[in-house]
PABA-944741 format. One record per residue: residue in three letters; x, y, z of N, C-alpha, C in turn. Coordinates in steps of 0.001 Angstrom, whole numbers, plus 500000, padded with zeros to 6 digits. Layout:
BEGIN
ALAXYZXYZXYZ
...
// end
This chain:
BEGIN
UNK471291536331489377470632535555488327471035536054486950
UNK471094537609486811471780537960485175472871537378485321
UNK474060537664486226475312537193485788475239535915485435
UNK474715534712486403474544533260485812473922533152484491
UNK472912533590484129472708534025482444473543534184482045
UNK474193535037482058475268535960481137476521534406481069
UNK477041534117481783478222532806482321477715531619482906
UNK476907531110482369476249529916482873477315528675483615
UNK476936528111484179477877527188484981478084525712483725
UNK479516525661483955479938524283482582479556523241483438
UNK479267522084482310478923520800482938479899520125482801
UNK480089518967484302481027518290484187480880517010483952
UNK481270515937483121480846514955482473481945514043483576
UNK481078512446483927482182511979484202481914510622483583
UNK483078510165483527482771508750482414484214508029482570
UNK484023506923481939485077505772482071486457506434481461
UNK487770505999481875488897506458481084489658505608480100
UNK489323506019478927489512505552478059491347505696477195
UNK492237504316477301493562504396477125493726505135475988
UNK493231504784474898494056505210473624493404506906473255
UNK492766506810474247492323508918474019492796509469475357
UNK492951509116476617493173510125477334494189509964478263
UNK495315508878477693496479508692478127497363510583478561
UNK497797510721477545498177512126477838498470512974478445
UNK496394513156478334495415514349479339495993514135480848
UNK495700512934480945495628512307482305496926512117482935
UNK497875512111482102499490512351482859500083513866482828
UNK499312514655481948499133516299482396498533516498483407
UNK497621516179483928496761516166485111497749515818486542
UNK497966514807486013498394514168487439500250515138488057
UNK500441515790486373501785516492486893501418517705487279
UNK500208518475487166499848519478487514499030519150489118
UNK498936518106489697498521517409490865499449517183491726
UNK501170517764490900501839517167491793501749517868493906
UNK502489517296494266501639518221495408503420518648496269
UNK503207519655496021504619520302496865504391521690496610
UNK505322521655498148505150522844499471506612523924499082
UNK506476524770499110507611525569498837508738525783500159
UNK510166525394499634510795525193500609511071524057501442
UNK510419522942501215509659521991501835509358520736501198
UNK510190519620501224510783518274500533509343518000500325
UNK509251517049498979507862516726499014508181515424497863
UNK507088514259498109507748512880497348506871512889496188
UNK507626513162494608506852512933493807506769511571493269
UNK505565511183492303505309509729492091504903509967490721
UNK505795508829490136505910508803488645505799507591488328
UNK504454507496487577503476506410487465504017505357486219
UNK505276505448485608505691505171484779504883505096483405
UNK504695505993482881503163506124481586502352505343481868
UNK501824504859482804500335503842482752499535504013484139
UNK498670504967483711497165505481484769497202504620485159
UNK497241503518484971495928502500485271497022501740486667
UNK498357502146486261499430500760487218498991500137488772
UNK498359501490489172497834501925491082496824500098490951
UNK496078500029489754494782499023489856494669497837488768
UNK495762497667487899495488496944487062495846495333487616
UNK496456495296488709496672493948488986495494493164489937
UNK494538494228490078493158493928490679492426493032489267
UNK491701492121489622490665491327488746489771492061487873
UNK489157493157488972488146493764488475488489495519489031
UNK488643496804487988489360497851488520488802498814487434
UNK488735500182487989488326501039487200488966502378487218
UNK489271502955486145489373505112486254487959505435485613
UNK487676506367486219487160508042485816487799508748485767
UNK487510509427484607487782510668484551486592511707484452
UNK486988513100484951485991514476484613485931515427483228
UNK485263515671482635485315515991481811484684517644482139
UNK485082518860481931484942520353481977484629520637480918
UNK483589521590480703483834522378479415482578521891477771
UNK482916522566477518482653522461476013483696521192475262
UNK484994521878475323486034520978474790486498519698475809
UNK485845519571476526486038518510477270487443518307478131
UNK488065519327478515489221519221479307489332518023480507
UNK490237517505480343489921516390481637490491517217482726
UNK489819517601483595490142518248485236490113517331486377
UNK489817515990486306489832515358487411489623513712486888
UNK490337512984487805490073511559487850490299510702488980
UNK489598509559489237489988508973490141489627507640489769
UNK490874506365490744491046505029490416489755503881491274
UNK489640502746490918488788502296492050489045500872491418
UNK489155499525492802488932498582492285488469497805493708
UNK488261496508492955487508495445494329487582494556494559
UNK488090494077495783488357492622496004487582491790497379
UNK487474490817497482487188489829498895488284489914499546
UNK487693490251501093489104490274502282488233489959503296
UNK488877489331504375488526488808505651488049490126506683
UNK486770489633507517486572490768508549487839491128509478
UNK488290490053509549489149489897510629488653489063512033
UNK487898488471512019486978487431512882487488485976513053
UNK487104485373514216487846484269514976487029483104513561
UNK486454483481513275485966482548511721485690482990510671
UNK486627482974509994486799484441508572485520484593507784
UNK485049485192507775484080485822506733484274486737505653
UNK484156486541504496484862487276503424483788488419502910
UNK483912489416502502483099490434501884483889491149500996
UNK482966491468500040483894492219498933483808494160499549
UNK485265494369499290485397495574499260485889496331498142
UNK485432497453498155486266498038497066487068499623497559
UNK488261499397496789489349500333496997489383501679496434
UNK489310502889496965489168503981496508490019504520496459
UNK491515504741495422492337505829495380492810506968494244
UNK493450507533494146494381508268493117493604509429492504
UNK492367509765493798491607510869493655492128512370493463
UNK492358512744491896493024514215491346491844514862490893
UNK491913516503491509491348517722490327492467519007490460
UNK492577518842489336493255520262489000493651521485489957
UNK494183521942489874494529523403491219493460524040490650
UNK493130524393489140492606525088488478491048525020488813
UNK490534524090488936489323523469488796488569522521490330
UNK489495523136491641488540522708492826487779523600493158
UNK487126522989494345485997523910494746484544524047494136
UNK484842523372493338483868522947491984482762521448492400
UNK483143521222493156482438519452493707482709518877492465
UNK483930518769491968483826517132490831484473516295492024
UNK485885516693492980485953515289493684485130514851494380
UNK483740515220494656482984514786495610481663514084494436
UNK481744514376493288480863513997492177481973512874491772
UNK483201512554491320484025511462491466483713510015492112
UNK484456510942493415483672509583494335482468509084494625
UNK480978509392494117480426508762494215479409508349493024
UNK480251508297491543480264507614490575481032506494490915
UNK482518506600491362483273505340491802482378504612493202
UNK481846505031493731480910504264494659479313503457494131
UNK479194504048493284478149503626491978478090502464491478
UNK479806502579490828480474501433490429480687500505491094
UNK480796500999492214481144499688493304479875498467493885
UNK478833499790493946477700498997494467477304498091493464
UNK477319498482491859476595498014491128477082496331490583
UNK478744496277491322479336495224491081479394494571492570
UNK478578494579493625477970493911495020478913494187495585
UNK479399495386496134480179495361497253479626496304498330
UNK479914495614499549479315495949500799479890497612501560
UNK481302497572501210482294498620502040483021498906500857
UNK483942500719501157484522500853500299485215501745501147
UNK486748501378500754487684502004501672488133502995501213
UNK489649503980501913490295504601501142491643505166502291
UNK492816505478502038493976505533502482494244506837502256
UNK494979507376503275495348508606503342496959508993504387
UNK497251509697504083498735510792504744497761511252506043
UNK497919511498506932497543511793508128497487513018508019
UNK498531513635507637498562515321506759497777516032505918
UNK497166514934505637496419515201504276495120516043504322
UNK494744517272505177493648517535505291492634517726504597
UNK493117517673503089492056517858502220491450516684502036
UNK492150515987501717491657514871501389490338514076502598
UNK491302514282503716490337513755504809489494514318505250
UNK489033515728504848487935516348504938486757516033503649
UNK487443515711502210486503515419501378485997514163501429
UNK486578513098502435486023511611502562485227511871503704
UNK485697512349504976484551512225506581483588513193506302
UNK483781514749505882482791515520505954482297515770505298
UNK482283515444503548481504515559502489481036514035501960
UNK481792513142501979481424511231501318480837510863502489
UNK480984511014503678480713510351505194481096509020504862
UNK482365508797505045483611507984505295483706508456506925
UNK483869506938507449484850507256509129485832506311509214
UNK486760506863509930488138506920510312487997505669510725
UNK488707504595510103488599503372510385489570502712511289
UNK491192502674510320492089501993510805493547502989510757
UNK494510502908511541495338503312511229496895503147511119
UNK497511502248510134498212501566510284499576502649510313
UNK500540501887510344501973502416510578503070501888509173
UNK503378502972508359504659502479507501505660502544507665
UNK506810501513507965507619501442508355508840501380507125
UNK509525502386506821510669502503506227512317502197506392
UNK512473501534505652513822501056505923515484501312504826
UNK515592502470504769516738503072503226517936502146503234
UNK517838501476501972519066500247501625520165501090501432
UNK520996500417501989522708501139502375523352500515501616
UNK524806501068501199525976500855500115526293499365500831
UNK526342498897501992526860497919502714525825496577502865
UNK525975495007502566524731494227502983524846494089504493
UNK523758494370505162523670493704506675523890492252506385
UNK524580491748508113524905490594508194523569489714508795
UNK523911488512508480522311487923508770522738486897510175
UNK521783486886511025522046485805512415522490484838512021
UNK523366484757512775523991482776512857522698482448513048
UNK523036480851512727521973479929513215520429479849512487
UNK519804480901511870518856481060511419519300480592509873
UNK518213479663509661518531479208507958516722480355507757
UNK516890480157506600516315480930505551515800480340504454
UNK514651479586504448514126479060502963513141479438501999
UNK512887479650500534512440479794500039511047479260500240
UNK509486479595499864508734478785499830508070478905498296
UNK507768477812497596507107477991496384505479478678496883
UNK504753479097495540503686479876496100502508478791496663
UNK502613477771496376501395476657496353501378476350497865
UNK503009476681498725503048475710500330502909477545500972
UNK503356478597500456503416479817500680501824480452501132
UNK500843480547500148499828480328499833499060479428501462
UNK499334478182501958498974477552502485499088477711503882
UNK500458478340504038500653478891505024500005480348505659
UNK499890481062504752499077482053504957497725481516505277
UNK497218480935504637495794480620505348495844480265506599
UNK496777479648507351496668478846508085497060479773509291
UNK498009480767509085498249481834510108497711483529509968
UNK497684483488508915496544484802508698495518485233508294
UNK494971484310507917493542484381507544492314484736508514
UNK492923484822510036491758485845510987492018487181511018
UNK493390487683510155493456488805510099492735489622509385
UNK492705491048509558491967492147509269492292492258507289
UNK491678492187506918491500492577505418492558491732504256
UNK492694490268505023493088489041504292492063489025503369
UNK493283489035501918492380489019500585492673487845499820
UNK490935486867499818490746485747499333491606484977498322
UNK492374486014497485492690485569496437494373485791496548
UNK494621485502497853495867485069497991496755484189497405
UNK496082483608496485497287482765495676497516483301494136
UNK496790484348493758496553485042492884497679486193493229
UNK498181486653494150499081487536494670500218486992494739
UNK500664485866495258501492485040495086502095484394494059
UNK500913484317493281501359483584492061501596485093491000
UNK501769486229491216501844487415490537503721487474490037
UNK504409487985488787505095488417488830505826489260489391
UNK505182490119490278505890491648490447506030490723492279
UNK505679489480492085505884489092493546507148488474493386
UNK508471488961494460509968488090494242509618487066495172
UNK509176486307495844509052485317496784508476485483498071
UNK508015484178499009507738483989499995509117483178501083
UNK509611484022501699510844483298502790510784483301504085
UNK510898482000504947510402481723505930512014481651506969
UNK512078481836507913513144481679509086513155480727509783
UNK513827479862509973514075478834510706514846478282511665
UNK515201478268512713516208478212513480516842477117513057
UNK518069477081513219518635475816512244518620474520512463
UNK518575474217514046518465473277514763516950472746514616
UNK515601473150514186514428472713513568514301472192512036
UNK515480472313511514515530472375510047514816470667509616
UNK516104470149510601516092468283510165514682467685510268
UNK514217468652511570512690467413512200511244468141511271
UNK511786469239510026510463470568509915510657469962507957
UNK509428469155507672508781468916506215508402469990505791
UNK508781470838504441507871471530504012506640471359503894
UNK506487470074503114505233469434502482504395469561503786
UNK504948468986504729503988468749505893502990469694506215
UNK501565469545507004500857470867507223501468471220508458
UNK502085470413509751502383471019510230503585472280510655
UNK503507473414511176504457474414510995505534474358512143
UNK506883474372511712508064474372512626507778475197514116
UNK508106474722515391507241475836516176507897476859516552
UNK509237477597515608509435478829515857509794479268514287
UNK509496480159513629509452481014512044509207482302512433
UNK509394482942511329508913483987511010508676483972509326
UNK507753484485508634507604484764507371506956486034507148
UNK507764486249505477507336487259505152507195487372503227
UNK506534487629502784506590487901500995507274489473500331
UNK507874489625499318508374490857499292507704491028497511
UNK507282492297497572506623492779496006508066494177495839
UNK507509493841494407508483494824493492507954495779493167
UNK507975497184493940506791497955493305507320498845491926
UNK509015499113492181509698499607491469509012499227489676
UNK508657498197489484508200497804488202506723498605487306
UNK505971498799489298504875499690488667504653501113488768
UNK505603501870489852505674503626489804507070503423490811
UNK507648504403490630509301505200491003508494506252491861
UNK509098506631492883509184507566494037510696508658493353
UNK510395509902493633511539510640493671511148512071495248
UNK512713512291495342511487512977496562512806514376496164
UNK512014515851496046512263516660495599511732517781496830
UNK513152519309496300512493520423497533513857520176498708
UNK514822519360498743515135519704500225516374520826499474
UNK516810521207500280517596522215500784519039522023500043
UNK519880522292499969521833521991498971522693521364499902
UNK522044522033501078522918521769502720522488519930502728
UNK521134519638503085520762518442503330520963517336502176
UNK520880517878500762521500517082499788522918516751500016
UNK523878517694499992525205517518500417525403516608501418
UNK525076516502502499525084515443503646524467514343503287
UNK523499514035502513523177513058502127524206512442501153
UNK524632512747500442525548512643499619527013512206500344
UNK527180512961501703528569512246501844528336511748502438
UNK527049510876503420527223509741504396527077508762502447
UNK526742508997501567526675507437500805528297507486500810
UNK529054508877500383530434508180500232531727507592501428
UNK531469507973502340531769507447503441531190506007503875
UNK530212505543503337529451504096503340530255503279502261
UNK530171503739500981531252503037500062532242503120500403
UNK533291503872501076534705503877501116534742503004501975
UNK534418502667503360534296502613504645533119501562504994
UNK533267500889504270531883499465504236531869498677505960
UNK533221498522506171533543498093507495532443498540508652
UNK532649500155508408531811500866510199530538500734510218
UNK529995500431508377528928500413508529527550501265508906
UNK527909502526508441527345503817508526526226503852507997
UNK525312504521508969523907504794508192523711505672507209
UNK524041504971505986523922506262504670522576506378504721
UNK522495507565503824520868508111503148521435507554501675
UNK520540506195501080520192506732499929520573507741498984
UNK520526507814497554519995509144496721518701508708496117
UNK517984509376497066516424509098497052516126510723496016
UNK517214511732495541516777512515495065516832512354493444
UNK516848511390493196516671510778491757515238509708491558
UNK514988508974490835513928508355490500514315506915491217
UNK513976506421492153513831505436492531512734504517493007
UNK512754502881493358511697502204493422511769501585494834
UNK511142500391495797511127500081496748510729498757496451
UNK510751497816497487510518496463497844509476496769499174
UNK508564495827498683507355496165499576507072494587500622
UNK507307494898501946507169493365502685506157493429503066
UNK505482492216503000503782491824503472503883490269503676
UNK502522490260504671502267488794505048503312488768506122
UNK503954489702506958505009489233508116504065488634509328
UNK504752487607509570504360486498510738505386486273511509
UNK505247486233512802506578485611513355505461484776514948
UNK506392483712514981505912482745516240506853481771516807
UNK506454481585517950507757480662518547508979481558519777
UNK509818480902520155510722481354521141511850481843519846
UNK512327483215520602512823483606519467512596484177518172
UNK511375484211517961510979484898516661511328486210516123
UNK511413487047517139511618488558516811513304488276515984
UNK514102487402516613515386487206515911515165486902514451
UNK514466486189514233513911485626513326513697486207512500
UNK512418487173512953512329488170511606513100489134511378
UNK513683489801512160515144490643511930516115490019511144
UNK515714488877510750516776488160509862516019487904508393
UNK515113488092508565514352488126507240514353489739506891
UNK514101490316507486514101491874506955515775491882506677
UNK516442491504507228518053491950506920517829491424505383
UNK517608490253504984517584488986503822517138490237502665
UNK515975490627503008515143491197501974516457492434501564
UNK516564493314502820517810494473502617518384494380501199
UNK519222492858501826520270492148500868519832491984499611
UNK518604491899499423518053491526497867517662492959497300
UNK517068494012498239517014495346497605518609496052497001
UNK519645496245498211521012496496497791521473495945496514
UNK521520494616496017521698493833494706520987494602493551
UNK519651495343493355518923496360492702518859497199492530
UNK519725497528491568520406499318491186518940500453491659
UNK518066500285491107516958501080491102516476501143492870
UNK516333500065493513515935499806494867516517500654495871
UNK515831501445496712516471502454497534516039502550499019
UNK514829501786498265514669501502500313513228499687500381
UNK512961499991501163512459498350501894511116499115502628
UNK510304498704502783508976499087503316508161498249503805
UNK507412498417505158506220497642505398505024498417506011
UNK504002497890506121503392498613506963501929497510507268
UNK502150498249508988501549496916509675501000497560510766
UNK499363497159511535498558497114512187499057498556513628
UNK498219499338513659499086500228514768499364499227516133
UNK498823498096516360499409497340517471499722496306517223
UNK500323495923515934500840494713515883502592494438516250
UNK502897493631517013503948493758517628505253493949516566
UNK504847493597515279505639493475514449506811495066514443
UNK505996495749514678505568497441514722507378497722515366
UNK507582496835516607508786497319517135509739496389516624
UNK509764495076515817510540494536515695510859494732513816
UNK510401495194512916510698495091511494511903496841511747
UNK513081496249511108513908497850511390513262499049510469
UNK513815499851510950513412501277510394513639502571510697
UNK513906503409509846514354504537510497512926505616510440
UNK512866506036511782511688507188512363511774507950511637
UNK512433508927511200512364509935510529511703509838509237
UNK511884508827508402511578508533507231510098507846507239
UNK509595507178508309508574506174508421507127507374508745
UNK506015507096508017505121507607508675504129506895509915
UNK504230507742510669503677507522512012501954507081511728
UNK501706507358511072499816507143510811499377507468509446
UNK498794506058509172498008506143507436496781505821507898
UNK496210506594507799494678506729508039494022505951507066
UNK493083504766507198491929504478506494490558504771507284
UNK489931505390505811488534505382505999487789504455505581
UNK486400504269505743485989503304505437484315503778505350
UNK483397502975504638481890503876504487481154502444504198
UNK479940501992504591478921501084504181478249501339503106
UNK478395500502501804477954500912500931476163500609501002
UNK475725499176501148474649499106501377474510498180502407
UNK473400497493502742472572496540503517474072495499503466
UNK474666494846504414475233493923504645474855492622504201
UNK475131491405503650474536490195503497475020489446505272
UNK474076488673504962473929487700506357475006486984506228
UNK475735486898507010476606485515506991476315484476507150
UNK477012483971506083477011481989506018477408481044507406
UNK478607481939507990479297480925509387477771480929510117
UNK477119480090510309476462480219511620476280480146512934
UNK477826480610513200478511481082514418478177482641514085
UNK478110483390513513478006484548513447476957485117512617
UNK476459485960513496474697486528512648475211488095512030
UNK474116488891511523474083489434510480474825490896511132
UNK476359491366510998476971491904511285477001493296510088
UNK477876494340511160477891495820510147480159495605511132
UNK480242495772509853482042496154510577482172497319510810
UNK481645498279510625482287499801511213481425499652512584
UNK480460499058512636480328499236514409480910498473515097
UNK481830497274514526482991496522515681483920497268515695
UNK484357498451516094485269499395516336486932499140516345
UNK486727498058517403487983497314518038488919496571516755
UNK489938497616517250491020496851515841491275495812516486
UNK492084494897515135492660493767515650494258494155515082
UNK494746493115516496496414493653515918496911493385514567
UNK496552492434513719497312492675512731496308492313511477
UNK496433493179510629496172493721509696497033493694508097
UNK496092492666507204496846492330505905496892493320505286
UNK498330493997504844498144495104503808498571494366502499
UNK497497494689501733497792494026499968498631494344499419
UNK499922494290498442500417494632498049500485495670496894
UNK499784494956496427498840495757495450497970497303495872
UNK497596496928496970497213498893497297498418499317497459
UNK499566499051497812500617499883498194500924501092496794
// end
């Protein structure tokens, strides 16, 4: 009790983050957050000067920051925003969720409970703007993290999807005979999605709002060519074999660099790219130079149906390849999709690079509202356990 006299404990303030004062602070923070292992490759993320990039294309989105001290040091912040997404039910029911990420405190300053005082100011926020659930994404690795959501927030282990990585090579893949390839504007794009994914798991309402986004390059559908003549866009009905998929630009809102490997493994990386340029013919699996600042193309909304489809979409992921390769900055292609959605074995990718499990958590914020379908009575989603195979990832959380 003297010593606490003597050094009283500082208070930590937490409050909204404010651009034109704590721009800065908050990109000191986040470089002192960076997180790497000695000896030991580790992917840094460079937010391109704007906190806010992770959430600003959300409607409604927020930072905190922590405030330490007397002088108010910022030691911690975290992002949060909220949208309507589908249960995933044979008759969609929409509920607002809100998104919990980009949770930083200082090396200097854990142990302290601000990330656990963080998150549930950002859960505060959430309730106070009606949302039912509030999620959050994680590295499977990540033990800190997933110990400060299950055993201190009581967050449970919800879903766990699969990212599938794909590193754009000096060479374009060739695309299937026979498969045409069309553009869709966002208005028939848009329409189609409702119509084939909208029982999926965390389909967000405002799908034409995503679509209709800049940082979105298009919606392109597969077609076997021989369906082309008898298949109307306009029409509602859908050709009966496609595949579709939408591709986002994330490169526009944070660069990946991945730092730490070894002179030996740089070097080899380095000569499969020049053996790929010289030698375009054999078609060699280069690496990238992922050890510079680079960006990605993010695929979402993949669908495939019909005889033949898996061809199908292997021809749309090649397509996309082709449009990342054309993009000096673009270094690799990404998806990530439902741990049992079949998509899982058919979108390419190389294992090594792909993570095997992204953990979401998930927590009830309050009392559920009743549902409107009156096919379905007054439900809690963390006690329907049972995933469903496929699962909308937003682009925007990526």
């Amino acid at each position: 009790e003297f010593l606490r006299h003597l050094n009283p404990p500082q208070v930590v303030v937490i409050r909204e983050y404010k651009e034109e004062t704590d721009k800065a602070a908050v990109e000191a923070l986040e470089s002192r957050c960076d997180f790497r292992q000695r000896r030991k490759p580790s992917l840094v993320t460079n937010l391109l000067g704007d906190p806010l990039c992770r959430v600003r294309h959300f409607p409604l989105h927020v930072m905190l920051v922590a405030e330490h001290g007397e002088e108010g040091e910022i030691v911690g912040g975290i992002r949060g925003c909220i949208k309507t997404v589908s249960r995933g039910e044979k008759h969609p029911v929409y509920i607002k969720l809100g998104y919990v990420l980009g949770l930083r405190v200082s090396p200097t300053h854990r142990r302290l409970g601000i990330g656990t005082k963080l998150v549930q100011r950002l859960e505060e926020w959430c309730m106070k703007n009606g949302t039912e659930y509030a999620y959050m994404a994680t590295d499977s690795q990540n033990e800190a993290s997933l110990n400060l959501f299950t055993l201190k927030c009581d967050y449970i282990r919800f879903r766990s999807p699969i990212i599938l990585v794909q590193p754009v090579h000096a060479h374009n893949k060739p695309l299937i005979s026979g498969v045409v390839i069309k553009r869709l504007d966002p208005q028939l794009a848009g329409s189609v999605y409702r119509k084939v994914l909208a029982n999926s798991e965390f389909f967000p309402k405002d799908i034409d709002v995503i679509l209709n986004n800049k940082l979105n390059l298009g919606t392109f559908m597969a077609i076997p060519k021989g369906y082309l003549d008898n298949w109307d866009p306009k029409m509602t009905i859908l050709p009966p074999s496609f595949a579709i998929l939408s591709i986002w630009n994330t490169k526009e809102v944070f660069q990946v660099q991945v730092k730490g490997v070894s002179p030996l493994t740089y070097a080899e990386c380095a000569g499969s790219r020049v053996l790929d340029t010289l030698m375009p013919c054999l078609r060699l699996p280069s690496v990238p130079n992922f050890f510079e600042q680079f960006g990605v193309y993010f695929l979402y909304g993949l669908h495939m149906r019909g005889y033949g489809a898996s061809r199908l979409m292997k021809s749309l992921c090649g397509f996309a390849h082709n449009m990342a390769r054309d993009d000096n900055i673009c270094r690799a292609v990404v998806a990530e999709v439902g741990h049992n959605d079949p998509m899982r074995e058919v979108v390419p990718h190389w294992r090594k690079f792909s993570w095997a499990e992204d953990i979401w958590c998930i927590k009830k914020l309050g009392p559920a509202k009743e549902d409107i379908n009156k096919n379905c009575g007054p439900h809690d989603w963390i006690k329907s356990r049972s995933s469903p195979p496929v699962i909308f990832v937003d682009p925007r959380d990526f």
